[in-house]
LUMZA-790791 format. One record per residue (C-alpha): residue in three letters; x, y, z. Coordinates in nm, 2 decimals, decimal comma. Example, Ala and Ser with C-alpha at 12.3 -4.5 7.8 and 13.67 -1.06 7.14 Angstrom:
2
- residu:east:north:up
- ala:1,23:-0,45:0,78
- ser:1,37:-0,11:0,71
***
This chain:
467
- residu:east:north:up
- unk:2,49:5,93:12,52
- unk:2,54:6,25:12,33
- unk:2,77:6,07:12,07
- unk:2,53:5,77:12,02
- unk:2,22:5,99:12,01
- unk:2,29:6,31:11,89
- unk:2,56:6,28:11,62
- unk:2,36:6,00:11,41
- unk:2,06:6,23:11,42
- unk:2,31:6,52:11,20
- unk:2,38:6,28:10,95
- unk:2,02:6,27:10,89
- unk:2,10:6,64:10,78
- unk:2,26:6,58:10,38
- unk:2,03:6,29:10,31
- unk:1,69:6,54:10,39
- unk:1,90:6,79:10,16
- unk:1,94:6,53:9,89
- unk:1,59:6,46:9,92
- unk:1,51:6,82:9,85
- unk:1,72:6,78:9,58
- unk:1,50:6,51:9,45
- unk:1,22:6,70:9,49
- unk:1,34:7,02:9,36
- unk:1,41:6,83:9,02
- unk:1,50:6,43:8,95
- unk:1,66:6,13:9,11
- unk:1,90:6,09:8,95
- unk:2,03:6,47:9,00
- unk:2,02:6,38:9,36
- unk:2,15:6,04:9,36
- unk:2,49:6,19:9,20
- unk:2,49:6,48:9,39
- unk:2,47:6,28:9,73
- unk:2,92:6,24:9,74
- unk:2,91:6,60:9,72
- unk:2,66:6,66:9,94
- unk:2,77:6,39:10,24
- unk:3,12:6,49:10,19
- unk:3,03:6,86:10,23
- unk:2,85:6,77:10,54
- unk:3,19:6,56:10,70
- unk:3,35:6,94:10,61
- unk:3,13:7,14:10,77
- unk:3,09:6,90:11,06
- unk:3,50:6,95:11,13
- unk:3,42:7,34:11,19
- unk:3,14:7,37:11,39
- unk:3,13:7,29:11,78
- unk:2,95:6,98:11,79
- unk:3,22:6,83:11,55
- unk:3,30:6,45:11,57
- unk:3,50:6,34:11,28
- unk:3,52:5,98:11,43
- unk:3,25:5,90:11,22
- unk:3,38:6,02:10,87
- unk:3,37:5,73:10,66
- unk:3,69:5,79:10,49
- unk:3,83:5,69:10,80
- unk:3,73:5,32:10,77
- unk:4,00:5,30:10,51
- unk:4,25:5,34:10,75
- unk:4,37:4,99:10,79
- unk:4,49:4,94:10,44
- unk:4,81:5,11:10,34
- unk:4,79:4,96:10,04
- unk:4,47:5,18:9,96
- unk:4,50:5,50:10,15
- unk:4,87:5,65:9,99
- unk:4,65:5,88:9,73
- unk:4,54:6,12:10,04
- unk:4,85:6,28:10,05
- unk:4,64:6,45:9,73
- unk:4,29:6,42:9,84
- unk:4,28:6,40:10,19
- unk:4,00:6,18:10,46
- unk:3,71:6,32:10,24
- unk:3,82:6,22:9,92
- unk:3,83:5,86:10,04
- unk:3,44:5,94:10,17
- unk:3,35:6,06:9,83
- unk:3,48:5,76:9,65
- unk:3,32:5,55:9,87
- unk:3,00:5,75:9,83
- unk:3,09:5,77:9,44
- unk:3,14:5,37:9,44
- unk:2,80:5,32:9,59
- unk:2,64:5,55:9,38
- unk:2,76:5,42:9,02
- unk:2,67:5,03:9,16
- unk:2,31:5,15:9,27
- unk:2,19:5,34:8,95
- unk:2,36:5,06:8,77
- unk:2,18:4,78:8,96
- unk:1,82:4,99:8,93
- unk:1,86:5,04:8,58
- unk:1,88:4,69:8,50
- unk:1,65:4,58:8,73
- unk:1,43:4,83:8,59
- unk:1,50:4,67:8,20
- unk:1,64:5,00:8,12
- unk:1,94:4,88:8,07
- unk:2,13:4,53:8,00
- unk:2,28:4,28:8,21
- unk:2,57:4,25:7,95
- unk:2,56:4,62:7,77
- unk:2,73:4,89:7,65
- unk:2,62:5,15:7,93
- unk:2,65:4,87:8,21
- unk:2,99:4,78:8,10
- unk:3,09:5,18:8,10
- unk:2,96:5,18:8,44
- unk:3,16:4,91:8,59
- unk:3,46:4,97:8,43
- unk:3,45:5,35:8,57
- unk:3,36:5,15:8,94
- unk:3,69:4,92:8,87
- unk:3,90:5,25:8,80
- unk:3,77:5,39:9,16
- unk:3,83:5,03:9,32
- unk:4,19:4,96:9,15
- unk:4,35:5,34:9,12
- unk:4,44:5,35:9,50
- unk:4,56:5,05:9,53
- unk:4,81:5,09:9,17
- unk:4,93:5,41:9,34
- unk:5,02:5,29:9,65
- unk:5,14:5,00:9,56
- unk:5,37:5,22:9,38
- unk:5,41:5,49:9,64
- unk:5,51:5,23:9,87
- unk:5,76:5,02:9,68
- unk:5,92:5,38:9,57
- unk:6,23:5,55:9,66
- unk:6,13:5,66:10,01
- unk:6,49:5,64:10,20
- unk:6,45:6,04:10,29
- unk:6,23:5,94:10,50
- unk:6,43:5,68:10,68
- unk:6,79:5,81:10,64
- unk:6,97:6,17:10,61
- unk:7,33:6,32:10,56
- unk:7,17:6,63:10,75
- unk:7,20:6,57:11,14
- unk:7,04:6,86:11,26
- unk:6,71:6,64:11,12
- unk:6,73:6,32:11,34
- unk:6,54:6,33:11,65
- unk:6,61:6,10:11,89
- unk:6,26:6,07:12,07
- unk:6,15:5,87:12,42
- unk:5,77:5,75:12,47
- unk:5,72:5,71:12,87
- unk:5,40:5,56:12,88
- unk:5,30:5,55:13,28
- unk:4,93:5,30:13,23
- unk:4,77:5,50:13,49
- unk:4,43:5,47:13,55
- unk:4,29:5,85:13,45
- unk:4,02:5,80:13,73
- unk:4,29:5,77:14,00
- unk:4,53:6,00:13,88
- unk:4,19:6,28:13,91
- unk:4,12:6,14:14,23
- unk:4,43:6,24:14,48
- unk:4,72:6,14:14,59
- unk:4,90:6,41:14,38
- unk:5,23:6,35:14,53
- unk:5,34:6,02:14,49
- unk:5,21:6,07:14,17
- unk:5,44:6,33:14,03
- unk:5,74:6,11:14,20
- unk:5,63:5,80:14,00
- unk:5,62:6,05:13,73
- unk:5,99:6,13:13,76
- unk:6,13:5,79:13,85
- unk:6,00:5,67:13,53
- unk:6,18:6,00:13,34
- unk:6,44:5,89:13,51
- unk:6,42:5,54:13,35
- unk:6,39:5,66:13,01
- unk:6,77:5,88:13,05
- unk:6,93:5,55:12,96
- unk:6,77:5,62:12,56
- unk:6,98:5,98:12,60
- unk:6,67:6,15:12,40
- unk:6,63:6,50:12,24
- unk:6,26:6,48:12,32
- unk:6,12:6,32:12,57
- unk:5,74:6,28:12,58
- unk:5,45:6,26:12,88
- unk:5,11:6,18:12,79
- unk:4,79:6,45:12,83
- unk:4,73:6,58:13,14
- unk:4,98:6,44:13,29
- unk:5,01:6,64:13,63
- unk:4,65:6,70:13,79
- unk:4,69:7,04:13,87
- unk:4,73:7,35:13,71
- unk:5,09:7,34:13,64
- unk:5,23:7,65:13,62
- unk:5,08:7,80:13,93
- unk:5,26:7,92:14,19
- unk:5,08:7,73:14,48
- unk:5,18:7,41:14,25
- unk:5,57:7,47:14,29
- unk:5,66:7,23:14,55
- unk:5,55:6,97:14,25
- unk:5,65:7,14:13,90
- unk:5,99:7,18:13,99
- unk:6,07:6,85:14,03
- unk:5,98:6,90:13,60
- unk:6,24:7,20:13,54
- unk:6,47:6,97:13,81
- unk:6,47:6,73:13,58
- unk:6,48:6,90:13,25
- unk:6,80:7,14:13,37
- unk:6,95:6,86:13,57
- unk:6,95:6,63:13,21
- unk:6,94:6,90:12,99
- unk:6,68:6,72:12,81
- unk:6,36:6,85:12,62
- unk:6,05:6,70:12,79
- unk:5,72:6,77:12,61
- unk:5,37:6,72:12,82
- unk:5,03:6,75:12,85
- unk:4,93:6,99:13,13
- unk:4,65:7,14:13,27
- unk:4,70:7,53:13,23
- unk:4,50:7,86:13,41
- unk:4,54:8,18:13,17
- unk:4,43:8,51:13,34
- unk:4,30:8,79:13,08
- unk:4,48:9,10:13,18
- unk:4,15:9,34:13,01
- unk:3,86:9,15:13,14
- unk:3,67:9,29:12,84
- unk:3,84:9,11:12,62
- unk:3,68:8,79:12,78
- unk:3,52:8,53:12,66
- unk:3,13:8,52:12,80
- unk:3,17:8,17:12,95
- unk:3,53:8,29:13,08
- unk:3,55:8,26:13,48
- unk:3,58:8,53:13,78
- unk:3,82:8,48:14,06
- unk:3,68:8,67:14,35
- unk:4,05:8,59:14,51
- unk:4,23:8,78:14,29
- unk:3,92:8,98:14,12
- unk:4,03:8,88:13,75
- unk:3,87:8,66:13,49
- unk:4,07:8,32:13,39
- unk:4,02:8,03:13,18
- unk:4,14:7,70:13,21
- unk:4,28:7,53:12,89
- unk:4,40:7,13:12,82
- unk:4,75:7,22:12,67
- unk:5,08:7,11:12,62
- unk:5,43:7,25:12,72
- unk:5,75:7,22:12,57
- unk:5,98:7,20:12,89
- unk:6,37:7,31:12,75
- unk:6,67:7,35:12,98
- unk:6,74:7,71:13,11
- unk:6,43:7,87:13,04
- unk:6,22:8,07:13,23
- unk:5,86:7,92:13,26
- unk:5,75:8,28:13,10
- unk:5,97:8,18:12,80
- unk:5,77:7,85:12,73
- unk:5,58:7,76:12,45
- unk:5,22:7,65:12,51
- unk:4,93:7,54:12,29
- unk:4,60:7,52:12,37
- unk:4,35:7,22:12,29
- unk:4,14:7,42:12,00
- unk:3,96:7,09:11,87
- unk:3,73:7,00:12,20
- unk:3,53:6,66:12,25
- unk:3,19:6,82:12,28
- unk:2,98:6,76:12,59
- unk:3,30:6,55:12,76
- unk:3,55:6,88:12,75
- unk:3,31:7,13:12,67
- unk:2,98:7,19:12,59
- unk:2,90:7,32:12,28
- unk:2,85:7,71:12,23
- unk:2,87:7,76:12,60
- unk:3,06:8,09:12,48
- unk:2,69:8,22:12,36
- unk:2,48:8,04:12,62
- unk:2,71:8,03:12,95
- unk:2,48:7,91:13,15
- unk:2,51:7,57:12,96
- unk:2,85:7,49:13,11
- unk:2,67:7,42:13,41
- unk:2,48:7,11:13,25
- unk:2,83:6,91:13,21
- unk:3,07:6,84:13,51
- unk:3,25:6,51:13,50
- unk:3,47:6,61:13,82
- unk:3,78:6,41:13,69
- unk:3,98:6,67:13,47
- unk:3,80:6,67:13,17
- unk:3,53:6,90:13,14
- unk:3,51:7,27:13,19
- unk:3,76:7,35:12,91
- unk:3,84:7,69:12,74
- unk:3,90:7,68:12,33
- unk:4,22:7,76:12,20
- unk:4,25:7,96:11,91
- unk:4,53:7,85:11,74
- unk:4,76:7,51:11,67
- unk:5,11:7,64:11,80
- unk:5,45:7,53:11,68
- unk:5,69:7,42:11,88
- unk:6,10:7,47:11,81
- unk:6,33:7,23:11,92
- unk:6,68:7,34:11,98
- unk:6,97:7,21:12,02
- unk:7,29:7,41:12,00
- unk:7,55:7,11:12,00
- unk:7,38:6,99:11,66
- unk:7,33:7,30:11,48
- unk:6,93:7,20:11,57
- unk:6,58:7,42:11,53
- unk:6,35:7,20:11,41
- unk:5,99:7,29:11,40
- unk:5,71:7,07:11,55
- unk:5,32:7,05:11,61
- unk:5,17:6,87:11,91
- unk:4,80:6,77:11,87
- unk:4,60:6,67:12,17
- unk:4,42:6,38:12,19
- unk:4,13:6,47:11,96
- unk:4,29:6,74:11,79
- unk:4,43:6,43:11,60
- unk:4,14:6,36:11,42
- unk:4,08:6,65:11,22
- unk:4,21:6,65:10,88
- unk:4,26:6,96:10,74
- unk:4,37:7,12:11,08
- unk:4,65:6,88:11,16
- unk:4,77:7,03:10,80
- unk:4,80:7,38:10,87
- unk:5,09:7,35:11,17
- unk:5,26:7,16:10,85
- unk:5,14:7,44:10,58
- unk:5,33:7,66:10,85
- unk:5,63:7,46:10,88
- unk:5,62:7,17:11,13
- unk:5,86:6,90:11,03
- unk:5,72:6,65:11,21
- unk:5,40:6,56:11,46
- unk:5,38:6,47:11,81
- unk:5,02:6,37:11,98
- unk:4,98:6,32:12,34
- unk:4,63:6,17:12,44
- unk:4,48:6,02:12,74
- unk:4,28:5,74:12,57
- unk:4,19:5,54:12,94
- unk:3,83:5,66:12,95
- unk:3,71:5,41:12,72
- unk:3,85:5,11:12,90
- unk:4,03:4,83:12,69
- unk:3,77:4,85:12,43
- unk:3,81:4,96:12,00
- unk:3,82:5,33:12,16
- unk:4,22:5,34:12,17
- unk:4,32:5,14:11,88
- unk:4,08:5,30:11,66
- unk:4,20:5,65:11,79
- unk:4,58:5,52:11,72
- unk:4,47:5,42:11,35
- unk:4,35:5,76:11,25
- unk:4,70:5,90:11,33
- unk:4,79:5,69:11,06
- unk:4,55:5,89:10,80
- unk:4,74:6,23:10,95
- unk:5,07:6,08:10,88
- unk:4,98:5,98:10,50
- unk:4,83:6,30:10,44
- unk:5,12:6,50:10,55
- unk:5,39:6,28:10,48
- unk:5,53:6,33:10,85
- unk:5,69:6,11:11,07
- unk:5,47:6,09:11,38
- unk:5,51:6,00:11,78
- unk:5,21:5,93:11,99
- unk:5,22:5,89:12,35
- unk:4,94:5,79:12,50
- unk:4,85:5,78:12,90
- unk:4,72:5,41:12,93
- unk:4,80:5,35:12,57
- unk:4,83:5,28:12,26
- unk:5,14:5,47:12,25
- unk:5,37:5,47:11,88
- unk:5,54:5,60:11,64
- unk:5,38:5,63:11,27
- unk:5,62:5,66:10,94
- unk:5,53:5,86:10,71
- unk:5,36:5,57:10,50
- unk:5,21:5,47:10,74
- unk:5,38:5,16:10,92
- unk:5,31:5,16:11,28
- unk:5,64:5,07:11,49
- unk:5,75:5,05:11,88
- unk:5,36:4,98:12,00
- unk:5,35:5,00:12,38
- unk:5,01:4,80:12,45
- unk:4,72:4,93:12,63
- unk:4,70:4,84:13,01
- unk:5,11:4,84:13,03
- unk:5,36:5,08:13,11
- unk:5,70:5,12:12,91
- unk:5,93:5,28:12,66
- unk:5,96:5,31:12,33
- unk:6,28:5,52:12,15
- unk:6,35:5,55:11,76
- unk:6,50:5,82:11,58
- unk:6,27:6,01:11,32
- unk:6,36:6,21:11,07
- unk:6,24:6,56:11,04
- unk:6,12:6,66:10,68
- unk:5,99:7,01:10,56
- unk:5,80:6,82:10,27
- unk:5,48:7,00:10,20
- unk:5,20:6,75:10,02
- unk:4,95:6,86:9,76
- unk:4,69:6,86:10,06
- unk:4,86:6,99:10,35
- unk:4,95:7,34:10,07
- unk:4,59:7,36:9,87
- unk:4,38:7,21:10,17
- unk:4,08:7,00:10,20
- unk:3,96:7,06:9,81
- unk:3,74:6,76:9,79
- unk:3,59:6,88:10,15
- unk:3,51:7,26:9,99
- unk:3,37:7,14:9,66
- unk:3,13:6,92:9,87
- unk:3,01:7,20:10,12
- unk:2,94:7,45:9,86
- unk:2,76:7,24:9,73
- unk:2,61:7,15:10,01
- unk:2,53:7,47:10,06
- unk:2,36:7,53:9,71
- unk:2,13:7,19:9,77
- unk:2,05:7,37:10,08
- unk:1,95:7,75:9,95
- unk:1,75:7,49:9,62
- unk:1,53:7,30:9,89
- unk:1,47:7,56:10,08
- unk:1,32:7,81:9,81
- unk:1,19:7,54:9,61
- unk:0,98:7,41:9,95
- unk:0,86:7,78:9,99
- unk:0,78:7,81:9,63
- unk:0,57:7,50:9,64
- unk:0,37:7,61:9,94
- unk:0,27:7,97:9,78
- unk:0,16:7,76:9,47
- unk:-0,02:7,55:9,72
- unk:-0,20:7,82:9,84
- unk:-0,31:8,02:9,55
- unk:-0,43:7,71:9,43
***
């Protein structure tokens, strides 16, 4: 309800600020300021706490590869400021004729259109391009060390049981089904979100995580996961506000969503773990609970998803292996985490060669939820040039070239494998180095048309008065 309600009533923000804009001076300085202004908004709306990026109109381009290979430069938002742009040029043109300010067949009409035809055409000459390029470094290498053999387990089970009990027989099914995928003799091996119900690495939970390091150390394979994960803060002043208090053990904890890189031989104190930074708000946390605590309280689903702490950084991962010369760099994005532009590209700024997401995508039920979710990784994989695998709880679980091409679905409501080898690249694009350009541009100026209708509104009401 929050999503349907809430997050249409923000976008109402930019529109009221290009109507101050119109105010403040002309129509037509806010009708071509509005793709700054709405793209600004999409920016500012991937920082703040209430985020929800689904909704970005750039992503609607997703399903055409033939259109979207120019975001390796711009990005998501560029793609919502053309369309924006697009709309724009056809609206003044269309009121200017209807107003007989202009010509049906005329100079300034026809400088219009053709500038419309330019934003229409360009992606698809470049892509077309891009795509029918030299592109086999993607595909094949002389270097080993680079080719990841990878395993998708995708176990379809129903997120509602798995929260419900029965934690036992889960975990077993778990590791039978590891078991299965041995016969793809992987270098990574991947488990979904959450994939044990429990807090993993606690010691009342050993009876059931070892049968994890049993099987890592047993195969010697790497086995990458979603887990639930309890942090304690060793200088409880250093605590969040909204962080909890174990009267057990008097010490303040959090509990994060995360994901653990299992490798043979190591300690669990030598693992590396990332936290879930990017949060669904209300369903994993409610927003700026940190400064109001006692709103945590308002939200409790029960099933494993609410109640989250915020990470506060996208970790890399290194996978090693000794026997091919291996240490290849990696970022794993949870579930939402995937959606966010400009964040996916730092881990690749700071060196990840390729991307792994695991999600838990079985809350929305065989609806456009999962394959919509699955199509944005495709936007992430364009921007950043990076192979990607996604493995998904109930599905859709994939890998993602770094075009684009989806290969090795597993479909939703099914359990299975998939296996491919991917090449690990240390290409850095245009957008993943300089960032979301577009998406800055836009909120400063968004941020200008804000300050401009704001003192312009309390200008006009002391003229008001001393009239």
């Amino acid at each position: 309800m929050a999503t349907v309600l809430l997050h249409p009533v923000f976008m109402i923000l930019p529109v009221l600020f290009v109507y101050g804009i119109y105010k403040t001076f002309n129509k037509k300085t806010a009708l071509f300021s509005f793709p700054f202004i709405w793209v600004g908004f999409e920016y500012f709306d991937n920082a703040w706490q209430f985020s929800f990026p689904w909704l970005e109109l750039g992503n609607t381009e997703t399903y055409n590869l033939h259109r979207i290979q120019h975001i390796e430069f711009i990005g998501v938002h560029g793609l919502t400021f053309i369309i924006c742009l697009v709309t724009v040029l056809v609206y003044f043109t269309a009121q200017r004729i209807y107003n007989k300010q202009w010509k049906l067949v005329g100079a300034k009409t026809f400088s219009l259109m053709i500038l419309v035809l330019i934003l229409l055409l360009f992606p698809n000459f470049y892509s077309s391009g891009r795509l029918s390029g030299d592109n086999d470094k993607y595909y094949y290498t002389d270097d080993s060390s680079k080719i990841i053999k990878t395993c998708i387990v995708q176990t379809n089970t129903d997120p509602y049981v798995k929260w419900g009990g029965g934690q036992d027989s889960l975990i077993d099914s778990y590791i039978t089904k590891l078991n299965g995928s041995l016969k793809y003799d992987a270098d990574l091996t991947l488990l979904h979100e959450t994939a044990p119900p429990y807090y993993f690495l606690e010691d009342y939970n050993y009876q059931k995580t070892v049968k994890f390091f049993n099987f890592v150390n047993s195969n010697k394979r790497n086995l990458l996961m979603g887990i639930p994960h309890l942090e304690y803060y060793s200088d409880p002043n250093n605590a969040p506000n909204d962080a909890r208090y174990s009267q057990t053990s008097n010490r303040k904890y959090d509990a994060f969503n995360s994901a653990i890189l299992i490798e043979p031989d190591k300690r669990k104190e030598e693992l590396t773990i990332h936290k879930k930074v990017k949060l669904v708000p209300f369903s994993e946390r409610v927003p700026y609970q940190d400064i109001f605590p006692f709103a945590e309280k308002l939200v409790n689903w029960g099933v494993g998803i609410s109640h989250w702490q915020k990470g506060t950084e996208l970790k890399l991962f290194e996978l090693n292996t000794p026997a091919y010369n291996r240490k290849v760099k990696f970022e794993t994005l949870i579930c939402f985490e995937s959606v966010f532009s400009e964040y996916v590209s730092t881990g690749v700024k700071n060196g990840a060669e390729f991307i792994a997401i695991v999600t838990n995508d079985g809350w929305w039920g065989n609806t456009a939820g999962p394959y919509q979710h699955e199509q944005y990784a495709v936007l992430r994989a364009v921007e950043n040039r990076k192979w990607i695998i996604r493995c998904a709880q109930t599905g859709v679980s994939c890998y993602i070239d770094p075009l684009g091409n989806i290969y090795n679905e597993i479909p939703y409501y099914s359990e299975g494998f998939a296996s491919r080898n991917i090449i690990a690249n240390s290409e850095i694009t245009f957008f993943a180095k300089n960032g979301d350009i577009i998406g800055q541009i836009g909120f400063y100026i968004f941020l200008v048309s804000f300050g401009v209708s704001l003192v312009s509104y309390v200008y006009m009401k002391i003229l008001k008065r001393k009239a």
